[in-house]
VEXTI-228402 format. One record per residue: z negated, x, y of N, C-alpha, C in turn; residue number from 1. Coordinates in nm, 3 decimals, decimal comma. Atoms other than C-alpha are relative to their C-alpha. Example, Ala and Ser with C-alpha at 12.3 -4.5 7.8 and 13.67 -1.06 7.14 Angstrom:
// VEXTI-228402
<rec><n_z>0,000</n_z><n_x>0,089</n_x><n_y>-0,119</n_y><ca_z>-0,780</ca_z><ca_x>1,230</ca_x><ca_y>-0,450</ca_y><c_z>0,000</c_z><c_x>0,090</c_x><c_y>0,120</c_y><nr>1</nr></rec>
<rec><n_z>0,006</n_z><n_x>-0,082</n_x><n_y>-0,119</n_y><ca_z>-0,714</ca_z><ca_x>1,367</ca_x><ca_y>-0,106</ca_y><c_z>-0,073</c_z><c_x>-0,077</c_x><c_y>0,109</c_y><nr>2</nr></rec>
***
This chain:
// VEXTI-228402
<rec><n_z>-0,143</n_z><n_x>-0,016</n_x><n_y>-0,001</n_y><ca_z>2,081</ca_z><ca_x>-1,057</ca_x><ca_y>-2,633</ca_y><c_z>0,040</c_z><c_x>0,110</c_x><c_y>-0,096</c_y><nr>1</nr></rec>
<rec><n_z>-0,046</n_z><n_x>-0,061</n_x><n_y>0,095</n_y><ca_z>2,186</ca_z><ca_x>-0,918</ca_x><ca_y>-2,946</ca_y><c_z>0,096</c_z><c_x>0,051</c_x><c_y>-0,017</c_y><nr>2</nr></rec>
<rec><n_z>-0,129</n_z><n_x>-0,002</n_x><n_y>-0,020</n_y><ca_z>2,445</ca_z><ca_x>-0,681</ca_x><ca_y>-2,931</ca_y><c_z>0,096</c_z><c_x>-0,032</c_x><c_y>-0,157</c_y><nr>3</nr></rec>
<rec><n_z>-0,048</n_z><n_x>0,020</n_x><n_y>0,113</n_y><ca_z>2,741</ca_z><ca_x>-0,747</ca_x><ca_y>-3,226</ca_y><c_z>0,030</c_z><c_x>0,116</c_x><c_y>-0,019</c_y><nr>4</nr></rec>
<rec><n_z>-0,108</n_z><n_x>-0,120</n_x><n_y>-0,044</n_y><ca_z>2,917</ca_z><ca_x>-0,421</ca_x><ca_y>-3,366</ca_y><c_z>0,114</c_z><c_x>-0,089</c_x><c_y>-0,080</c_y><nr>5</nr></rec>
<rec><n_z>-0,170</n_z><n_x>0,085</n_x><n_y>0,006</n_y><ca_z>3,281</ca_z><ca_x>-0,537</ca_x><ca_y>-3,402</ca_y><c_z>0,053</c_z><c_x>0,082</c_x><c_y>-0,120</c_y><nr>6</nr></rec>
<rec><n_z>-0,059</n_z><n_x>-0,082</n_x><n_y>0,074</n_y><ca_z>3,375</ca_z><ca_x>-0,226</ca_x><ca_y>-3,604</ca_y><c_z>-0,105</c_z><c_x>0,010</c_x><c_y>-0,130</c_y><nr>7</nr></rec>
<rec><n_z>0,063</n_z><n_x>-0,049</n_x><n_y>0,121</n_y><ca_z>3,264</ca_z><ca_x>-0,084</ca_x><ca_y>-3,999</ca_y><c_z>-0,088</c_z><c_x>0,087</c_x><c_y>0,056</c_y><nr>8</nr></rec>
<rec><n_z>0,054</n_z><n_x>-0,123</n_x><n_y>-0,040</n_y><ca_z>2,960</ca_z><ca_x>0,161</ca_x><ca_y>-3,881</ca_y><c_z>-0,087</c_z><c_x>0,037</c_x><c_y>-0,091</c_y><nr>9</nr></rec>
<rec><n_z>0,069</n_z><n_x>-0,140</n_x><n_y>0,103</n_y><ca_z>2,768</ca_z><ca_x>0,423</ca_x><ca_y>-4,062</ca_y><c_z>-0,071</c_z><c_x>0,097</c_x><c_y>0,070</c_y><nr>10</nr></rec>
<rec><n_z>0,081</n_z><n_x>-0,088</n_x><n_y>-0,095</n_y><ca_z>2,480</ca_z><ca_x>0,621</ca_x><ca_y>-3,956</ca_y><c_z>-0,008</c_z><c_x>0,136</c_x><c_y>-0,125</c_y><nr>11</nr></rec>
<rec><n_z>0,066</n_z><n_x>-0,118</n_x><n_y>0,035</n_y><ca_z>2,439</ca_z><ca_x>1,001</ca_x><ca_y>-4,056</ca_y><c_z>-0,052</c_z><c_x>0,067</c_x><c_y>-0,003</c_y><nr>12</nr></rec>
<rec><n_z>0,104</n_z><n_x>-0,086</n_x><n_y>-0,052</n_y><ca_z>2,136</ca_z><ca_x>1,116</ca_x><ca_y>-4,091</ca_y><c_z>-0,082</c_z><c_x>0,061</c_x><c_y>-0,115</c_y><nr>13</nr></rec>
<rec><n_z>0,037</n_z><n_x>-0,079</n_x><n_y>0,084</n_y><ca_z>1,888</ca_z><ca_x>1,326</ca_x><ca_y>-4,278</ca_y><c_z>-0,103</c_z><c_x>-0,129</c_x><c_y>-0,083</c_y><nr>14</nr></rec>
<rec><n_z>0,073</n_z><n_x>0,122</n_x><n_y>0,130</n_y><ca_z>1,676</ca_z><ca_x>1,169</ca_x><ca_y>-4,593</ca_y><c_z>-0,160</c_z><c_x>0,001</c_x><c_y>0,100</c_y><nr>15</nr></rec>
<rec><n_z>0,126</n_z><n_x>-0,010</n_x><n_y>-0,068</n_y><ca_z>1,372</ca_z><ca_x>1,254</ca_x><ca_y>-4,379</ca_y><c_z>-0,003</c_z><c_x>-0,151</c_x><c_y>0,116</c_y><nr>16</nr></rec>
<rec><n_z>-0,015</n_z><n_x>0,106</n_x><n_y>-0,075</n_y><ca_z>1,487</ca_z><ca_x>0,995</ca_x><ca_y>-4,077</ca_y><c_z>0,005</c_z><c_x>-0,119</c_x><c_y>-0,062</c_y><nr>17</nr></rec>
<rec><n_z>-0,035</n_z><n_x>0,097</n_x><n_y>0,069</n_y><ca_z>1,643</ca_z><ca_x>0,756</ca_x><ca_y>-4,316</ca_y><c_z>-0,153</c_z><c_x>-0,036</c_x><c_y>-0,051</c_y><nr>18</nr></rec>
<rec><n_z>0,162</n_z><n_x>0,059</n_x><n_y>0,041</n_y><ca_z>1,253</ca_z><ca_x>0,713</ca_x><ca_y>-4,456</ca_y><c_z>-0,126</c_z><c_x>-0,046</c_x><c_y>0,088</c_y><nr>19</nr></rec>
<rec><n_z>0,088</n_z><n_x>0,059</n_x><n_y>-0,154</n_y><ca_z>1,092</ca_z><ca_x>0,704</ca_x><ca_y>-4,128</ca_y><c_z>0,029</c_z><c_x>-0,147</c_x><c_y>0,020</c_y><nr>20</nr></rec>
<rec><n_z>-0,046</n_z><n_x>0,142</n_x><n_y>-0,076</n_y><ca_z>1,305</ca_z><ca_x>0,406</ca_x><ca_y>-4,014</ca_y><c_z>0,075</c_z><c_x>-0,063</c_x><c_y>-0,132</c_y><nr>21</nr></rec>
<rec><n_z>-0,035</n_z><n_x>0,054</n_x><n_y>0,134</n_y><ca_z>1,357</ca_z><ca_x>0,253</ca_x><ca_y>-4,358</ca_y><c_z>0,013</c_z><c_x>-0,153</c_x><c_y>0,014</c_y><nr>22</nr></rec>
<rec><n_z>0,032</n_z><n_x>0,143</n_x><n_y>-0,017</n_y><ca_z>1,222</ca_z><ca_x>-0,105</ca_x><ca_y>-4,275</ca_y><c_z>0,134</c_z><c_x>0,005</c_x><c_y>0,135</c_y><nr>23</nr></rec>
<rec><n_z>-0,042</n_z><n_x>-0,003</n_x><n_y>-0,140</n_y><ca_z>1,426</ca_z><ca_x>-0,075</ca_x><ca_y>-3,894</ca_y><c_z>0,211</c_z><c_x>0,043</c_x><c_y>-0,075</c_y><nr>24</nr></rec>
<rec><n_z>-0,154</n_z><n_x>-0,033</n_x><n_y>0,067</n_y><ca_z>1,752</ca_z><ca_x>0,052</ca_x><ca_y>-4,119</ca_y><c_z>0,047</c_z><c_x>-0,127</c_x><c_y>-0,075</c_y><nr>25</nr></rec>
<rec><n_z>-0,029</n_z><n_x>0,156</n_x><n_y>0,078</n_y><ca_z>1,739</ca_z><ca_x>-0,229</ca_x><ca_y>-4,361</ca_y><c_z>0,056</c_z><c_x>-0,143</c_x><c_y>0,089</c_y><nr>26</nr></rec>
<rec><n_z>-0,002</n_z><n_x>0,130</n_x><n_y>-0,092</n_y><ca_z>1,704</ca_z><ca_x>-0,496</ca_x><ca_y>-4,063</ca_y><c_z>0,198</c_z><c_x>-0,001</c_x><c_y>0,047</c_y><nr>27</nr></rec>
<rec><n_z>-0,143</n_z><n_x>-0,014</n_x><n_y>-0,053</n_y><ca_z>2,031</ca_z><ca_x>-0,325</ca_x><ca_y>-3,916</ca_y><c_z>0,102</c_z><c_x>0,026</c_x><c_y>-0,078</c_y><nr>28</nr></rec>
<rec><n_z>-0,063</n_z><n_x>0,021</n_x><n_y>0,104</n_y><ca_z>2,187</ca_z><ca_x>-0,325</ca_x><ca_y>-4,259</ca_y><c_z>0,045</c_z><c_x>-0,114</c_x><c_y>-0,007</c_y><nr>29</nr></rec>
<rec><n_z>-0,033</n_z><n_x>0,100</n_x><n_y>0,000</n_y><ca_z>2,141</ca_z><ca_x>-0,666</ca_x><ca_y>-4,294</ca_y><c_z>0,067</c_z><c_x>-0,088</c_x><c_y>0,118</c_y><nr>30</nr></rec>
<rec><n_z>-0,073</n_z><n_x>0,036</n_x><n_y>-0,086</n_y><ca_z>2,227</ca_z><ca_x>-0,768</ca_x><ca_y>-3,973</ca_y><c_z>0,123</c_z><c_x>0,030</c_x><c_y>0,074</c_y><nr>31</nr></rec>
<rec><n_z>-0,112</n_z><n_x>-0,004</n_x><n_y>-0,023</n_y><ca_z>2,533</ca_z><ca_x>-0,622</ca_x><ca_y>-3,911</ca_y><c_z>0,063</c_z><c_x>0,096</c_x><c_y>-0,102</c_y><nr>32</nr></rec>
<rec><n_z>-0,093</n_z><n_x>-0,091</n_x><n_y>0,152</n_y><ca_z>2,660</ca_z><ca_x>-0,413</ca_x><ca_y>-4,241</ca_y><c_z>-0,033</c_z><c_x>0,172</c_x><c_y>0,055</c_y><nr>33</nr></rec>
<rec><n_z>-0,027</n_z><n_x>-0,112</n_x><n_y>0,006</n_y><ca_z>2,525</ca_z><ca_x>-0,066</ca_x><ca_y>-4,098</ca_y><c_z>-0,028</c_z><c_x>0,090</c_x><c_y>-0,190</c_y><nr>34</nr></rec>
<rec><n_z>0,012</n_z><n_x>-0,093</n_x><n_y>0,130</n_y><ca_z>2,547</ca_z><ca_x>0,181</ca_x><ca_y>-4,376</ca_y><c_z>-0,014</c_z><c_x>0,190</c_x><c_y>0,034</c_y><nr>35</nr></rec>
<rec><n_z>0,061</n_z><n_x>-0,135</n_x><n_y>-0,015</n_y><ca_z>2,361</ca_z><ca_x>0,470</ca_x><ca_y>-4,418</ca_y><c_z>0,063</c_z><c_x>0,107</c_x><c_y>-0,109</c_y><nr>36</nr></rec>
<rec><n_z>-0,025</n_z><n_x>-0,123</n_x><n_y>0,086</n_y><ca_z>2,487</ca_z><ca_x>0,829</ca_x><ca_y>-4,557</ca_y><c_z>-0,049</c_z><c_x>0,062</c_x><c_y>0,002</c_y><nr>37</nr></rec>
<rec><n_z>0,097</n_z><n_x>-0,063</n_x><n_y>0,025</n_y><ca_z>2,205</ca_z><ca_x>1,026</ca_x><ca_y>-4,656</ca_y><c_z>0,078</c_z><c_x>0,118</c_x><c_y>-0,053</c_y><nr>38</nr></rec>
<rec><n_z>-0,071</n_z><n_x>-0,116</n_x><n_y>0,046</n_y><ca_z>2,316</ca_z><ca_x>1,392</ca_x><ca_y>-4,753</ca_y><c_z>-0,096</c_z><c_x>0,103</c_x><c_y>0,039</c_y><nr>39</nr></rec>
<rec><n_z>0,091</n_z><n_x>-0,117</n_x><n_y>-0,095</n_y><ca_z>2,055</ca_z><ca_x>1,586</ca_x><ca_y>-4,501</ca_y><c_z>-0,114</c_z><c_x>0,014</c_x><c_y>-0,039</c_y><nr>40</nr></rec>
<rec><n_z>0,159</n_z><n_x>-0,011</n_x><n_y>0,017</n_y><ca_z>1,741</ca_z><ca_x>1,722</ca_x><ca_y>-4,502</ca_y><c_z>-0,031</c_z><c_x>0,072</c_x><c_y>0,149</c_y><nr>41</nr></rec>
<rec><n_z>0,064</n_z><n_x>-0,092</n_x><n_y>-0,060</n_y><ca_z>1,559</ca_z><ca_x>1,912</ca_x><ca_y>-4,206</ca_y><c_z>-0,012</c_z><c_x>0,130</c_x><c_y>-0,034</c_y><nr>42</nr></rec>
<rec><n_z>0,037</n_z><n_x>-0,154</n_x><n_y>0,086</n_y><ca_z>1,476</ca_z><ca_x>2,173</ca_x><ca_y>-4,472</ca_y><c_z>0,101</c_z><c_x>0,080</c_x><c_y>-0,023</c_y><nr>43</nr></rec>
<rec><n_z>-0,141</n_z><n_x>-0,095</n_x><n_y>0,049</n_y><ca_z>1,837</ca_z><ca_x>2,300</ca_x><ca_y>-4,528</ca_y><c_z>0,070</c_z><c_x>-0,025</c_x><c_y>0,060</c_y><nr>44</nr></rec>
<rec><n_z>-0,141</n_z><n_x>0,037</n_x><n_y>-0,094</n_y><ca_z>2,064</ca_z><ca_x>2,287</ca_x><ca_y>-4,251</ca_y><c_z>0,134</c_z><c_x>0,042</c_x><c_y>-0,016</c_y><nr>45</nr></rec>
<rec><n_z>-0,165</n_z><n_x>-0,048</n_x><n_y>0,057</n_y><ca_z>2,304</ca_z><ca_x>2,483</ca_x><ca_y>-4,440</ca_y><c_z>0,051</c_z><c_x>-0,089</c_x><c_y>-0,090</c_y><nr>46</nr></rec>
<rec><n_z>-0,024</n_z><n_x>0,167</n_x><n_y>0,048</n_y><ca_z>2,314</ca_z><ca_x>2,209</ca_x><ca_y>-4,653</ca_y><c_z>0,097</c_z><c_x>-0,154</c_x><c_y>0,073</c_y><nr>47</nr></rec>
<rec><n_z>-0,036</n_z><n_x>0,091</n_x><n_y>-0,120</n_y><ca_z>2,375</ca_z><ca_x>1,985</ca_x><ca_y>-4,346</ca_y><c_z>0,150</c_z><c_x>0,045</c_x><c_y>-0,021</c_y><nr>48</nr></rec>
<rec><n_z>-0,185</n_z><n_x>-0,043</n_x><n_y>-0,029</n_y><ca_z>2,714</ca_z><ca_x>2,220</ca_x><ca_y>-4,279</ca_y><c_z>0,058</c_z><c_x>-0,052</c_x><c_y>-0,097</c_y><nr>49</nr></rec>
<rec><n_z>-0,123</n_z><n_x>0,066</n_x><n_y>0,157</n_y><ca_z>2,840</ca_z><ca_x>2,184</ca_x><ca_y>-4,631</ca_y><c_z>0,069</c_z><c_x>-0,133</c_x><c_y>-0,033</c_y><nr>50</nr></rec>
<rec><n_z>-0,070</n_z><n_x>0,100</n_x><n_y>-0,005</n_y><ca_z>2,855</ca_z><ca_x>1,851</ca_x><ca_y>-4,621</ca_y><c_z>0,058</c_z><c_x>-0,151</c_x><c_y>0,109</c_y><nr>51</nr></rec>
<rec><n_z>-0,078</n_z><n_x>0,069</n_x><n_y>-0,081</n_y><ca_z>2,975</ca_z><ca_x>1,737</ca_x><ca_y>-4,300</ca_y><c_z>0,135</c_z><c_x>-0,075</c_x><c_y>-0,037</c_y><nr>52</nr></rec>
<rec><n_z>-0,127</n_z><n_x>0,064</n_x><n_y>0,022</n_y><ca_z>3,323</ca_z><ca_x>1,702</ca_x><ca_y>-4,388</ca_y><c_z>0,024</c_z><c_x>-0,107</c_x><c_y>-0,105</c_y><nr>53</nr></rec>
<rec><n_z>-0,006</n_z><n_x>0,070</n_x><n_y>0,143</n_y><ca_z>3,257</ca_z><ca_x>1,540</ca_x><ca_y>-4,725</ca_y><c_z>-0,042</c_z><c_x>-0,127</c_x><c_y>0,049</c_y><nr>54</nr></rec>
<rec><n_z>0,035</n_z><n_x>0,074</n_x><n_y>-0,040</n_y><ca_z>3,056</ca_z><ca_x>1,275</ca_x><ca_y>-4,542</ca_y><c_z>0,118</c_z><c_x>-0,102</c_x><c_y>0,138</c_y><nr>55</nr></rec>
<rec><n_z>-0,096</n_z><n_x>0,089</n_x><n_y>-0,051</n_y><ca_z>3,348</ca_z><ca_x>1,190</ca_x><ca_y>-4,322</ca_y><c_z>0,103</c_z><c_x>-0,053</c_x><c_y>-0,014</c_y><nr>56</nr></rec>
<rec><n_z>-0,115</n_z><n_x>0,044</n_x><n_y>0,065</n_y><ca_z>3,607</ca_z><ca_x>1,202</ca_x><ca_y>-4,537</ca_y><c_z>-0,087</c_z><c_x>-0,151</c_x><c_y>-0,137</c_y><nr>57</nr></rec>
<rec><n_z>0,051</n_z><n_x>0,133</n_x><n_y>0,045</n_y><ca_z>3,342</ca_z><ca_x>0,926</ca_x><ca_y>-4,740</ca_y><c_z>-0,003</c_z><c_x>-0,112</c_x><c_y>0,100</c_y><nr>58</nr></rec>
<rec><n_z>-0,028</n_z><n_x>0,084</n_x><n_y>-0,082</n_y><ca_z>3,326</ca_z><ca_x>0,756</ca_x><ca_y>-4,444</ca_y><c_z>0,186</c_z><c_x>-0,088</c_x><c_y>0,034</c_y><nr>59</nr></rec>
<rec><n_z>-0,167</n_z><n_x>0,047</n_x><n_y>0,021</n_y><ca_z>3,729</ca_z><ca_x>0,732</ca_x><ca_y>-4,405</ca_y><c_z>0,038</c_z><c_x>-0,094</c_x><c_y>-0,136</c_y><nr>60</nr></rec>
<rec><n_z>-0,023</n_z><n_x>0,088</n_x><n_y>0,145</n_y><ca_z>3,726</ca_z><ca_x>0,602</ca_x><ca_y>-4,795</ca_y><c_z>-0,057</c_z><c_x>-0,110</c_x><c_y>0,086</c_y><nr>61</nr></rec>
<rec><n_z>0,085</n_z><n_x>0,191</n_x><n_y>-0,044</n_y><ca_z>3,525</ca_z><ca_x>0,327</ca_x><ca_y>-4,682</ca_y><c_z>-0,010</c_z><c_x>-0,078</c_x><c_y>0,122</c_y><nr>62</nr></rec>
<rec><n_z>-0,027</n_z><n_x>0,055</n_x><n_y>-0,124</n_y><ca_z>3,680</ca_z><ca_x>0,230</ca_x><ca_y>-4,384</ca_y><c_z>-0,076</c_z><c_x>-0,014</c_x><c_y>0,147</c_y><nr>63</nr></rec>
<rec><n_z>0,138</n_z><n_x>-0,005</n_x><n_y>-0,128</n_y><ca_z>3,406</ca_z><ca_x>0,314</ca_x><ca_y>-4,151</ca_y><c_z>0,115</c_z><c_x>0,082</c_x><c_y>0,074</c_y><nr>64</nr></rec>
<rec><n_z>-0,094</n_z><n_x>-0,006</n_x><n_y>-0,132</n_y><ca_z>3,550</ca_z><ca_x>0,305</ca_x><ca_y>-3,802</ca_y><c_z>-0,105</c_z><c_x>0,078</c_x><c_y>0,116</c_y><nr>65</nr></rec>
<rec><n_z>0,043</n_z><n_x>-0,077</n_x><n_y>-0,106</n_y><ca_z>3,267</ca_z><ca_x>0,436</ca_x><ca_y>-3,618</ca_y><c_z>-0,134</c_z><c_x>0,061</c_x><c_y>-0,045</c_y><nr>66</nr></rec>
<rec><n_z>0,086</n_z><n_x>-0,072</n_x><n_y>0,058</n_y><ca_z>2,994</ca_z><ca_x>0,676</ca_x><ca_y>-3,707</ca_y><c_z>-0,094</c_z><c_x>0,072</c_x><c_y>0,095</c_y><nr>67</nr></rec>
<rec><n_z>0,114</n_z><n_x>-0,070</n_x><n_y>-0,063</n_y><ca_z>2,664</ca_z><ca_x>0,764</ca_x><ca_y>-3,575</ca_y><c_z>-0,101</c_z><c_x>0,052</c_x><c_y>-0,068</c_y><nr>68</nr></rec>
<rec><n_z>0,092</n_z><n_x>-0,155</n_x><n_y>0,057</n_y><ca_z>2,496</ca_z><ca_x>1,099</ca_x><ca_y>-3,620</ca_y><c_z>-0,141</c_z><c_x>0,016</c_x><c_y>0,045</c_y><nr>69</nr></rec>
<rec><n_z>0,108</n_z><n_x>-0,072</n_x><n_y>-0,044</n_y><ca_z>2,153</ca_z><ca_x>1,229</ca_x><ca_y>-3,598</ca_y><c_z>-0,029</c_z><c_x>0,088</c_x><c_y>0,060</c_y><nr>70</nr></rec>
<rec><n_z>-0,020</n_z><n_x>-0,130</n_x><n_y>-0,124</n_y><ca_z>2,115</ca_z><ca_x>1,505</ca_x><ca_y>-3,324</ca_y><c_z>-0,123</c_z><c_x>0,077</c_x><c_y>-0,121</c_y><nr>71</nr></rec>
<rec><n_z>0,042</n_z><n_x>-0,147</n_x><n_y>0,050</n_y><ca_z>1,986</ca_z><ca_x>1,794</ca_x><ca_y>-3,547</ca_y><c_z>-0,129</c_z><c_x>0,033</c_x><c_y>0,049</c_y><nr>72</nr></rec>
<rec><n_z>0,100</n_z><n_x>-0,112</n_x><n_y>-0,108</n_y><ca_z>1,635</ca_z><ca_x>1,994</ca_x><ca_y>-3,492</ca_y><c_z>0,084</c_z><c_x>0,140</c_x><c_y>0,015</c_y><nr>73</nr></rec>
<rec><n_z>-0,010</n_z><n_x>-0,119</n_x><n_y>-0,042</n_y><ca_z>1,722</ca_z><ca_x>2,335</ca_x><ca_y>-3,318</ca_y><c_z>0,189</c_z><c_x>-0,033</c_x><c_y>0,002</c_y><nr>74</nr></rec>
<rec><n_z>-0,150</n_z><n_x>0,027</n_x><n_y>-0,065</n_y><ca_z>2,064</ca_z><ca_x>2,180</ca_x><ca_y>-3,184</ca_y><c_z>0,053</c_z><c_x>0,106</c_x><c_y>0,067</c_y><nr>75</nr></rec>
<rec><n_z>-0,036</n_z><n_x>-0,134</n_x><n_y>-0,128</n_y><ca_z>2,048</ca_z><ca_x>2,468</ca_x><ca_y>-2,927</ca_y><c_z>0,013</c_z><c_x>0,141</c_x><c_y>-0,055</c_y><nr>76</nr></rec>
<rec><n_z>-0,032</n_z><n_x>-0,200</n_x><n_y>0,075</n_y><ca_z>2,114</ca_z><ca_x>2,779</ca_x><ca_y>-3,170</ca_y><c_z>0,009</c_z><c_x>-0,035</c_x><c_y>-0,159</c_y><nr>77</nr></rec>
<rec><n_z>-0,030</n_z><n_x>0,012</n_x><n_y>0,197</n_y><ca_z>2,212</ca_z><ca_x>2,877</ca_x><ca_y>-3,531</ca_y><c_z>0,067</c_z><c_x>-0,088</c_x><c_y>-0,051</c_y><nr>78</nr></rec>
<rec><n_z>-0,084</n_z><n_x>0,043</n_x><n_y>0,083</n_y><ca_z>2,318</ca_z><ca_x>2,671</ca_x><ca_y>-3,805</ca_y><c_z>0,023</c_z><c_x>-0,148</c_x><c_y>0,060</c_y><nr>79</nr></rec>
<rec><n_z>0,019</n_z><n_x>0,126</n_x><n_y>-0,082</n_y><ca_z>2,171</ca_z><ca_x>2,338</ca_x><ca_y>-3,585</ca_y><c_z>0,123</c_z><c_x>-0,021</c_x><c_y>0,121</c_y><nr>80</nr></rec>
<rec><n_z>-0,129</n_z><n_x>0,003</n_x><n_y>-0,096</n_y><ca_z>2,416</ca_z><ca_x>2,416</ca_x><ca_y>-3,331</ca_y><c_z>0,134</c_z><c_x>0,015</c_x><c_y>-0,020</c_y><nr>81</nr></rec>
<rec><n_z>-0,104</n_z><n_x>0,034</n_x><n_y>0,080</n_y><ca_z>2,705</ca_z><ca_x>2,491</ca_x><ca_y>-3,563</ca_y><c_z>0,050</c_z><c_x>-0,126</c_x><c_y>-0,047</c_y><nr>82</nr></rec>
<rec><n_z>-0,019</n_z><n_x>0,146</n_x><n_y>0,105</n_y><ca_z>2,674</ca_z><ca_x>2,159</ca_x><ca_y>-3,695</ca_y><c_z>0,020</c_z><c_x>-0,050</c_x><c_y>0,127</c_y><nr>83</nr></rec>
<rec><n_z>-0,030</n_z><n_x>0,082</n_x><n_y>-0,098</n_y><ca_z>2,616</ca_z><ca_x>1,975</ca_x><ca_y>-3,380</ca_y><c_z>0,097</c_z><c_x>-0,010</c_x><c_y>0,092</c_y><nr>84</nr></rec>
<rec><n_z>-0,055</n_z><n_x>-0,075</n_x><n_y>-0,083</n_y><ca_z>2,854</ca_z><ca_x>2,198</ca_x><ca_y>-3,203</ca_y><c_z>0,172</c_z><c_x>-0,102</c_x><c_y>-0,056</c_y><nr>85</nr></rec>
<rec><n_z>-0,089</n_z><n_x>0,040</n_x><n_y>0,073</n_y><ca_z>3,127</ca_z><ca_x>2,085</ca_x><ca_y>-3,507</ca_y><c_z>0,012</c_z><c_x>-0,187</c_x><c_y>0,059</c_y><nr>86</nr></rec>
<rec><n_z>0,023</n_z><n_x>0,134</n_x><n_y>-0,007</n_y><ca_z>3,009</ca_z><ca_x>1,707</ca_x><ca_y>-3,439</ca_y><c_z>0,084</c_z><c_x>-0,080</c_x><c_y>0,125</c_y><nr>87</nr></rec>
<rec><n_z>-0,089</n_z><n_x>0,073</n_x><n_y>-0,095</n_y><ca_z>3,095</ca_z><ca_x>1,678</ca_x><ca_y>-3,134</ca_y><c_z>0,125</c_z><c_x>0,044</c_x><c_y>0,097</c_y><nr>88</nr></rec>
<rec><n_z>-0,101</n_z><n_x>-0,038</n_x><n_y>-0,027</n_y><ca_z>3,402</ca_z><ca_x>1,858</ca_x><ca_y>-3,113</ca_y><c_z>0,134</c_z><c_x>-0,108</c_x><c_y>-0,090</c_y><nr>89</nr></rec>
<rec><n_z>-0,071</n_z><n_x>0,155</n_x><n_y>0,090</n_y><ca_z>3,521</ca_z><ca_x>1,558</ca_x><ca_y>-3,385</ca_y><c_z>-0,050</c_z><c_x>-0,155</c_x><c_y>0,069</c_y><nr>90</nr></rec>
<rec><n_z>0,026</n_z><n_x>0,096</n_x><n_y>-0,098</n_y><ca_z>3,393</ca_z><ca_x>1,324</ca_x><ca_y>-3,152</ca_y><c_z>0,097</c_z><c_x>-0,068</c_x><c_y>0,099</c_y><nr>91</nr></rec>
<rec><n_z>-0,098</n_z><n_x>0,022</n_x><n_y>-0,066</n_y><ca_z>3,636</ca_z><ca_x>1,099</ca_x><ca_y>-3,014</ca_y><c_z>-0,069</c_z><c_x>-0,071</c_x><c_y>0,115</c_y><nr>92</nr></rec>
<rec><n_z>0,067</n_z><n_x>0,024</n_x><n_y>-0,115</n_y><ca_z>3,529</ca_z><ca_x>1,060</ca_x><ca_y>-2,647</ca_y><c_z>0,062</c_z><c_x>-0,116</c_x><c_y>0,065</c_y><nr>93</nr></rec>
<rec><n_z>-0,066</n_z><n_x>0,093</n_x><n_y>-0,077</n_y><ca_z>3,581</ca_z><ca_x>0,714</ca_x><ca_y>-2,498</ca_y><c_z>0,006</c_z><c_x>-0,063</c_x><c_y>0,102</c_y><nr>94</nr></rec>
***
């Protein structure tokens, strides 16, 4: 039972994940239009901050309606938790 997504979606995650699940991304590319925004690394989470916003205001260009994030390493402090902290304070809870 395959679910459909109804909406434009977009996953944001780091270039590290995106290569792990490369084959498993593609499948869910092709099968329902996800689209990936690569921008991250593990190695530079300040990096990560910088371009949060840029990545959602790309997302808005391109009509992506719903967007799923990568939960951060070291979510629970520092720059990891800044970010995640930011994430899901833009998180529209439904």
């Amino acid at each position: 039972q395959g679910e459909s997504l109804s909406e434009k979606c977009a996953l944001i995650a780091t270039d590290e994940f995106l290569a792990d699940h490369d084959d498993a991304l593609t499948s869910l590319h092709n099968q329902y239009g996800l689209i990936t925004m690569p921008r991250w690394s593990t190695s530079n989470l300040l990096r990560c901050a910088q371009s949060l916003y840029q990545l959602y205001h790309d997302a808005d260009r391109l009509g992506i309606t719903q967007i799923f994030i990568q939960k951060l390493p070291h979510a629970d402090k520092g720059v990891g938790y800044a970010i995640m902290n930011r994430v899901w304070r833009s998180a529209e809870v439904q």
